[in-house]
TORTIFI-983954 format. One record per residue (C-alpha): x, y, z; residue number from 1. Coordinates in Angstrom, 1 decimal, padded with zeros to 4 digits. Layout:
+--------+--------+--------+------+
!      x !      y !      z ! rovo !
+--------+--------+--------+------+
!      X !      Y !      Z !  NUM !
...
+--------+--------+--------+------+
***
This chain:
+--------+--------+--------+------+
!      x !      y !      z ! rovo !
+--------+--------+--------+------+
!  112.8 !  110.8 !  131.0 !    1 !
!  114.8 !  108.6 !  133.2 !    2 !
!  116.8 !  111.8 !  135.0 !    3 !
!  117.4 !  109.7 !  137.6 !    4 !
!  119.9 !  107.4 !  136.3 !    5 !
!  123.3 !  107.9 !  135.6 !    6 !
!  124.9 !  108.2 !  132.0 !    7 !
!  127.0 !  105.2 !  132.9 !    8 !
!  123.8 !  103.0 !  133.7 !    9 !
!  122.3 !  104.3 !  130.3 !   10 !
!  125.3 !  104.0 !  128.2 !   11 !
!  125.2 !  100.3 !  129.5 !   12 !
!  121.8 !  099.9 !  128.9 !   13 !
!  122.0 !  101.1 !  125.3 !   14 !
!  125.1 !  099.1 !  124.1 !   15 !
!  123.9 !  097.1 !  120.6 !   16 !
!  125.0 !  093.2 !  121.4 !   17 !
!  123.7 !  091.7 !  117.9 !   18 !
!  125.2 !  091.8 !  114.7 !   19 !
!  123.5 !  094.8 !  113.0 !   20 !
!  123.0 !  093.2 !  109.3 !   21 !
!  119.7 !  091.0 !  110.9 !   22 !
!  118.1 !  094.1 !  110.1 !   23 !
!  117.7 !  095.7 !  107.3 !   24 !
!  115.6 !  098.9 !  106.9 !   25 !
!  115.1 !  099.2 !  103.0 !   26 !
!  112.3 !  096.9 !  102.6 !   27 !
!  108.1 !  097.9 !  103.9 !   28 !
!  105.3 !  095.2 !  103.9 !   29 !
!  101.8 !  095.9 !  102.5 !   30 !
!  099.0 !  095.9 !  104.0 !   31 !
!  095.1 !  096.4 !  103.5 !   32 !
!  092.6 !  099.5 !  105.5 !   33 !
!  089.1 !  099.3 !  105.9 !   34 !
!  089.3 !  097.6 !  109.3 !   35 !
!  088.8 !  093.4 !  110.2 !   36 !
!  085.4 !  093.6 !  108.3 !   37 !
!  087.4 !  094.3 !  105.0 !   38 !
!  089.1 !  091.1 !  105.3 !   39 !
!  088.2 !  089.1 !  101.9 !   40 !
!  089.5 !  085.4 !  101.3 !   41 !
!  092.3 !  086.6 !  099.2 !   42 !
!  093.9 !  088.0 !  102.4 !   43 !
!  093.3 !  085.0 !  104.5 !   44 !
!  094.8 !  082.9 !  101.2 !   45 !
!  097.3 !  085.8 !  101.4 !   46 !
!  097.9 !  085.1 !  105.0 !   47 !
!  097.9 !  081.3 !  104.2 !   48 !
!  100.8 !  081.6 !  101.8 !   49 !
!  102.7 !  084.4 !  103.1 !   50 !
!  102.5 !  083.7 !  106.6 !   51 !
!  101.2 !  087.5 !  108.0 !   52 !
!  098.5 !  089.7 !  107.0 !   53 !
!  098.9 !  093.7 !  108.0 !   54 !
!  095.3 !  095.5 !  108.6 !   55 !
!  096.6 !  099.6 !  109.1 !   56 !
!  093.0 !  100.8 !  110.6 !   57 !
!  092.2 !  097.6 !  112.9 !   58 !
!  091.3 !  099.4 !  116.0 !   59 !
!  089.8 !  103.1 !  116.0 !   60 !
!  091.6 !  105.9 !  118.3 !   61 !
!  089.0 !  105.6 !  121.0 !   62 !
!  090.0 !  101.8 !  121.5 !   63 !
!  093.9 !  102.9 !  121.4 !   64 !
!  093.0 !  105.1 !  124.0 !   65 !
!  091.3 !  103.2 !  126.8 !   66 !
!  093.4 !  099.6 !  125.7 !   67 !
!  096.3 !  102.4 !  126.3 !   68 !
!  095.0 !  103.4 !  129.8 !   69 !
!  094.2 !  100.1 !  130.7 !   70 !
!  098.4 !  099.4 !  130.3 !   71 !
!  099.6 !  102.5 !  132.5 !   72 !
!  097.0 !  101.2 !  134.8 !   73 !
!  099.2 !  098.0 !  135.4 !   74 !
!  102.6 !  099.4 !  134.7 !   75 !
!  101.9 !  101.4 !  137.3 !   76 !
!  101.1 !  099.2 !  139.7 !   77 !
!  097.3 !  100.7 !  140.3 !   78 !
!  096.1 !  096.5 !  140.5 !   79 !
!  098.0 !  095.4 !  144.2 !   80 !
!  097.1 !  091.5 !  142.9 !   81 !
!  098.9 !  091.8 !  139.8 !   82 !
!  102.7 !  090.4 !  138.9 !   83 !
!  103.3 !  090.5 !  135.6 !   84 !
!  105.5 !  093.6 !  135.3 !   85 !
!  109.3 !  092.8 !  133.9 !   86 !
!  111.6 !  095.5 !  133.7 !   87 !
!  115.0 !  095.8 !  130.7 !   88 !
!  117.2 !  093.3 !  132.4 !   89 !
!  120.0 !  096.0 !  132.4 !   90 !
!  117.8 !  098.7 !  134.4 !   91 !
!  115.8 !  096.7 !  137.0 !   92 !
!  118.2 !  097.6 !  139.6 !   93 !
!  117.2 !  101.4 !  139.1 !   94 !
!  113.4 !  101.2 !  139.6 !   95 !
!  113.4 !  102.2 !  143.0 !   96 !
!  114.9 !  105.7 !  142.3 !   97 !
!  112.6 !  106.5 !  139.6 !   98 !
!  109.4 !  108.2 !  140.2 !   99 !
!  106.3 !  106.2 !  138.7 !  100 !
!  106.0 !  108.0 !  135.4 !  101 !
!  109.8 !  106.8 !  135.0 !  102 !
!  109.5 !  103.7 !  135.9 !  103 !
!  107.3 !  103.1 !  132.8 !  104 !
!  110.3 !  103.7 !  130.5 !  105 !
!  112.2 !  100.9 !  132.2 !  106 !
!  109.3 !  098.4 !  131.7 !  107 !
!  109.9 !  095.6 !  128.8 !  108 !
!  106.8 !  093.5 !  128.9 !  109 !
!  103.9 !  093.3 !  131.0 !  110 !
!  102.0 !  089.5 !  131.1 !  111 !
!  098.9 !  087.3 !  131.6 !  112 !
!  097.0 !  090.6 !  132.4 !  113 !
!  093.5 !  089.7 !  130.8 !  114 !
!  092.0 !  088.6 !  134.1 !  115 !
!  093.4 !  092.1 !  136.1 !  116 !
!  092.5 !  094.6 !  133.4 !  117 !
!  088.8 !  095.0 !  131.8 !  118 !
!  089.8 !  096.9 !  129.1 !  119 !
!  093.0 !  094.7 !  128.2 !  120 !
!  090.4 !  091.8 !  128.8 !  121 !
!  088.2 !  093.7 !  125.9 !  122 !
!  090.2 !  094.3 !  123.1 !  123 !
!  091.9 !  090.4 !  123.4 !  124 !
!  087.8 !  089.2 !  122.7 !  125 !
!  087.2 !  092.4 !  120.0 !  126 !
!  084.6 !  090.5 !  118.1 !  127 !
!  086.6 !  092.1 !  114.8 !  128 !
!  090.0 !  090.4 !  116.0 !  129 !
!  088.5 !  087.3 !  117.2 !  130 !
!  086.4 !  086.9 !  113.8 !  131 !
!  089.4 !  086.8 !  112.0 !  132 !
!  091.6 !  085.1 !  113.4 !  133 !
!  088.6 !  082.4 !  113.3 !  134 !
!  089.2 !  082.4 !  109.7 !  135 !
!  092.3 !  082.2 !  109.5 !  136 !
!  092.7 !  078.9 !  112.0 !  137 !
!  089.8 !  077.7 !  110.6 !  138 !
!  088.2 !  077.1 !  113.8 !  139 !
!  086.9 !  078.6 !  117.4 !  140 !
!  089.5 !  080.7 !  118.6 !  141 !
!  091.1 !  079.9 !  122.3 !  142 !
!  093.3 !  083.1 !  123.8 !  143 !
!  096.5 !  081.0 !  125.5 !  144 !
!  098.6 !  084.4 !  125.5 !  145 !
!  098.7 !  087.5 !  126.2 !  146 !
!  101.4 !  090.3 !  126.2 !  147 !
!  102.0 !  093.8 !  126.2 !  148 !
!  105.4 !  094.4 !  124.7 !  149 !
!  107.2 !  097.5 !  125.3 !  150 !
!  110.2 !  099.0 !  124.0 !  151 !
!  111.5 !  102.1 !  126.0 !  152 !
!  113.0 !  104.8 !  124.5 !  153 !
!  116.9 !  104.8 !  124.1 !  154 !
!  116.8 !  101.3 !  126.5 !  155 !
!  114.5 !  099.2 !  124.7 !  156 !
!  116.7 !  095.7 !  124.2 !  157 !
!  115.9 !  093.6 !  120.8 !  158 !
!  114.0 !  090.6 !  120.6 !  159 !
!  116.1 !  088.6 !  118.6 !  160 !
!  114.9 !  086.4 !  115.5 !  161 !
!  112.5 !  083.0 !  116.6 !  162 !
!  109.7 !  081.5 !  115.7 !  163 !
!  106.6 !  082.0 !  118.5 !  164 !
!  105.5 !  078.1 !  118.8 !  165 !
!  109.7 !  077.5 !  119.8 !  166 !
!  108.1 !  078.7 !  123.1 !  167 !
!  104.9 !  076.5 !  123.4 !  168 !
!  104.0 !  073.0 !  124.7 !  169 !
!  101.4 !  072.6 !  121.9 !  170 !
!  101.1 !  069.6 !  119.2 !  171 !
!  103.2 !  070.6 !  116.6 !  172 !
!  100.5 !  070.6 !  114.0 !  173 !
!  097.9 !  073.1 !  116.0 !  174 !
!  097.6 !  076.3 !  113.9 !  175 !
!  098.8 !  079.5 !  116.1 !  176 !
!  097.9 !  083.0 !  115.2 !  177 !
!  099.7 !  085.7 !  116.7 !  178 !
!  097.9 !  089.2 !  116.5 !  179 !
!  100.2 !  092.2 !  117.8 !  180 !
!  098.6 !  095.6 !  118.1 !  181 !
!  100.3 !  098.8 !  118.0 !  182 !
!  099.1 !  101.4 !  120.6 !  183 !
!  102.1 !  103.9 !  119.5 !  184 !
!  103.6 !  104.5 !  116.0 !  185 !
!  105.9 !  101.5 !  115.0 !  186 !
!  108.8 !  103.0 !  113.4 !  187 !
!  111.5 !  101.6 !  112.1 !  188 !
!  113.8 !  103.9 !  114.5 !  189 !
!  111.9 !  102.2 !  118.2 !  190 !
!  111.8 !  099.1 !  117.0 !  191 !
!  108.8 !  098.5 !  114.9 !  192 !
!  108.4 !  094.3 !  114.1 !  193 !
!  110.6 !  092.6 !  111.1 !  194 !
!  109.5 !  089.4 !  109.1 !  195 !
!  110.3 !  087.2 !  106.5 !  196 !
!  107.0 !  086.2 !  104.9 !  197 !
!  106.7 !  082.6 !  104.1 !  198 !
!  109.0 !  081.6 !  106.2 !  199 !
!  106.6 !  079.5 !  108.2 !  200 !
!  106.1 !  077.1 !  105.4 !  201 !
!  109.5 !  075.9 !  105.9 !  202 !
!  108.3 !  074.3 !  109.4 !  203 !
!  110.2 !  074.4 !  112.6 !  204 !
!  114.1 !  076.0 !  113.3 !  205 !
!  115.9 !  074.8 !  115.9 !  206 !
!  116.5 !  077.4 !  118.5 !  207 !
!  119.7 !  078.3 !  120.7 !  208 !
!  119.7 !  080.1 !  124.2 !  209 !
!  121.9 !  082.9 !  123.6 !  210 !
!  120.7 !  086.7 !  123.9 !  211 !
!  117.6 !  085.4 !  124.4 !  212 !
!  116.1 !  082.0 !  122.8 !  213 !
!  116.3 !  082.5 !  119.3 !  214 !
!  116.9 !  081.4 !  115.9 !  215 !
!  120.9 !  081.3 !  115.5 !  216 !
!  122.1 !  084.4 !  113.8 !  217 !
!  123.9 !  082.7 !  111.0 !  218 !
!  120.7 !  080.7 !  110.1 !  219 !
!  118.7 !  084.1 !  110.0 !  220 !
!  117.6 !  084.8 !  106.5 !  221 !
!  118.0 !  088.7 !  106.5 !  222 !
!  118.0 !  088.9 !  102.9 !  223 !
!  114.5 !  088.0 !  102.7 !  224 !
!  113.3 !  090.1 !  105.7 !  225 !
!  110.8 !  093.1 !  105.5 !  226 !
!  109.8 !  095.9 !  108.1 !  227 !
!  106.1 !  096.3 !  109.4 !  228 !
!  105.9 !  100.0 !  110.8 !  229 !
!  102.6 !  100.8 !  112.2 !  230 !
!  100.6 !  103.3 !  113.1 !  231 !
!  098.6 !  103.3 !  116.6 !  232 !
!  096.0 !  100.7 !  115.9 !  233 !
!  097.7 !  099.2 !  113.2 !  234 !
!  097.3 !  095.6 !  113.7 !  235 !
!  099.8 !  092.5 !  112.2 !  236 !
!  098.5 !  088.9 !  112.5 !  237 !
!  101.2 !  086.2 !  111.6 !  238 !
!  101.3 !  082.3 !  112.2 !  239 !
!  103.1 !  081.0 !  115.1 !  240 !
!  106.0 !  079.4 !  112.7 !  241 !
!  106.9 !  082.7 !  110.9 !  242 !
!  110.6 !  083.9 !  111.4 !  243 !
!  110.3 !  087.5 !  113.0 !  244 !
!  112.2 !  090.0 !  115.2 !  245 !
!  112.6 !  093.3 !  116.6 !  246 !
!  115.9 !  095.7 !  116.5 !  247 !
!  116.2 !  097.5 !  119.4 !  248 !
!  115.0 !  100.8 !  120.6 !  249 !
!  118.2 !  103.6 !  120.1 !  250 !
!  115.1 !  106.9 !  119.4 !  251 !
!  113.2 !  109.2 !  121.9 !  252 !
!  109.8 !  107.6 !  121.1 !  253 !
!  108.0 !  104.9 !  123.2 !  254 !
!  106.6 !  101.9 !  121.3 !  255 !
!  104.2 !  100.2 !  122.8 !  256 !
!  102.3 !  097.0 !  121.9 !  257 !
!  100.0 !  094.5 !  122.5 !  258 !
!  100.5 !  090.6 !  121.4 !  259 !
!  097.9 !  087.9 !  122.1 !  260 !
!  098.3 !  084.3 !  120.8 !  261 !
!  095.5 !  082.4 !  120.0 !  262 !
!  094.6 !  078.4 !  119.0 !  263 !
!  091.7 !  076.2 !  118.6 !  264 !
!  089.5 !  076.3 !  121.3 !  265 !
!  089.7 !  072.4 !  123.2 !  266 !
!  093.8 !  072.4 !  122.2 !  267 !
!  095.8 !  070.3 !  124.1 !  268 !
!  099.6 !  070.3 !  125.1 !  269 !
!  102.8 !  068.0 !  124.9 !  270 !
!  105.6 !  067.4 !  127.2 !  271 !
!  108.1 !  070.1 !  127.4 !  272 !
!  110.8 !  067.3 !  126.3 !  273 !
!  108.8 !  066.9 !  123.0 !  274 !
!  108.8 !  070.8 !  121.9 !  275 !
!  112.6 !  070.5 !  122.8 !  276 !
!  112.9 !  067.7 !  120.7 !  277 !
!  112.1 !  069.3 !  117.6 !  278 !
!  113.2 !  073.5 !  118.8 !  279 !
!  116.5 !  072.5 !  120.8 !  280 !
!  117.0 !  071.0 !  124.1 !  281 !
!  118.1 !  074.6 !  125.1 !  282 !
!  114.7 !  075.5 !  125.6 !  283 !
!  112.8 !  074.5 !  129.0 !  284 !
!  112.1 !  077.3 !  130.5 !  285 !
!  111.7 !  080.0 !  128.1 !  286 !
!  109.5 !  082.6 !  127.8 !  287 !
!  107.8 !  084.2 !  124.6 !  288 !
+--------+--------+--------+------+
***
C-alpha cells in the first residue's frame, strides 16, 4: 500500500496533532444482536436516555458486500458525474502518482452519493434502518445526509470530539438520528467511534475551529467516554447532540464506514447565523 510515496510524506501524514488522553481505550459499550427487528422499547428508552443504541448483526454479509462494492465503485472514480471524493488533507498532493487501488488509501470521506450509487441509495432506505430510526424520532424519517467515512491505514487523520447538529441549519429542537455502519471491523487500533453516552441531554456545546470544528479539548469529558468497535455490519445509531469522536488510524487495517443522518420528514432549516449563535460564530462553513 501507498509504495509510491515517500517516507517523508508518510511520516508527515502520520504525526498525532491532539492530545492523546481524549481517548481512552479501557472502556467497551454494549450492545444488543438479533438485527433491527429485535429492537424492543427498552432499547429505544435505552437510546432515549443514553443517547446511542449499538445493534452488532444490523446488516447481513451479503449487504456488507455489495454496500462495499458500491463504495470502491465511487472511490474509484467508475461514476464520471460524481464529486464527492475528499482525500487526507496531508496526502492529496500525492494522488496523481498512485495507481487507482492506492488512491483508495488516501481517501477520507466520500459525500452526497445516494443519487450516483443504487446500492449506497439501498442500504440508506433499508426498511430495517429506516423502521428504527422511525421509532426513535418518533416520526417519518427524512435522509438530509449521507457519508461514507474512511480512515486509511497508517494515514487516517482523527475526527476530533463535536456534537453532529454543530454542523446543521436545523431548528434546534428537531430530533436528529445518526446511524453509522461499519463495512470493515472497527477496532480500537483504526479508529473505531468513541462516545460519551448521555451526553446529549446536556443540550448544545459551543464549538471552536481548530483541527477541525470541534468541541474544545479542555471541555471534552474523556473520563466518561466509552469505545464502540464493530464488526462489518455492526451498526451504531446515536442522537445528533451526543459528544463523540474518532482517534486516528496509526494500524495496517482499513476502516471503512457509512454515516447517514436523518430527521422528520417536512423539517425545515434556520439561518446559518442562528446555529452560530448557539455552536460558535466559528462555524459557517463547516462540514460534518
Amino acid at each position: 500500500m501507498l509504495k509510491s510515496i515517500s517516507e517523508d510524506v508518510l511520516k508527515a501524514a502520520q504525526a498525532i496533532l491532539y492530545p492523546p488522553e481524549l481517548y481512552h481505550f479501557d472502556s467497551v459499550t454494549e450492545g444488543i444482536w438479533g438485527g433491527f427487528e429485535a429492537v424492543t422499547d427498552a432499547d429505544v428508552q435505552f437510546f432515549h436516555t443514553h443517547g446511542y443504541l449499538v445493534i452488532h448483526d444490523a446488516f447481513s454479509p451479503e449487504e456488507v458486500r455489495e454496500t462495499l462494492d458500491g463504495m470502491l465503485y465511487l472511490m474509484d472514480g467508475k461514476n464520471p458525474d460524481y464529486r464527492g471524493i475528499q482525500y487526507e488533507p496531508k496526502m492529496v498532493k500525492q494522488k496523481s502518482v498512485l495507481s487507482t487501488e492506492e488512491r483508495r488509501d488516501i481517501i477520507r470521506k466520500i459525500a452526497s452519493f445516494v443519487k450516483f450509487e443504487p446500492r449506497l441509495q439501498a442500504i440508506s432506505e433499508h426498511e430495517g434502518l429506516v423502521a428504527v430510526v422511525q421509532r426513535l424520532i418518533d416520526d417519518t424519517p427524512m435522509l438530509f445526509q449521507d457519508m461514507g467515512l474512511i480512515k486509511p491505514p497508517h494515514v487516517g487523520s482523527e475526527k476530533p470530539w463535536h456534537q453532529d447538529c454543530a454542523y446543521f441549519n436545523l431548528p434546534l429542537d428537531t430530533p436528529v438520528v445518526a446511524a453509522w455502519i461499519a463495512l470493515d471491523e472497527a477496532t480500537p487500533e483504526n479508529g473505531c467511534m468513541h462516545i460519551i453516552p448521555g451526553s446529549h441531554r446536556e443540550g448544545p456545546v459551543v464549538h471552536f475551529n481548530r483541527r477541525d470544528w470541534q468541541i474544545c479539548d479542555t471541555h471534552v469529558l474523556a473520563d466518561r467516554e466509552v469505545m464502540v468497535p464493530l464488526k462489518p455490519g455492526g451498526c451504531l445509531l446515536w442522537h445528533g447532540l451526543l459528544h463523540h469522536g474518532t482517534p486516528a488510524n496509526r494500524s495496517n487495517l482499513r476502516r471503512r464506514a457509512l454515516q447517514f443522518h436523518y430527521c422528520p420528514e417536512g423539517t425545515g432549516k434556520i439561518k446559518t447565523q442562528e446555529r452560530m449563535d448557539v455552536f460558535g460564530n466559528e462555524g459557517k462553513d463547516v462540514e460534518c
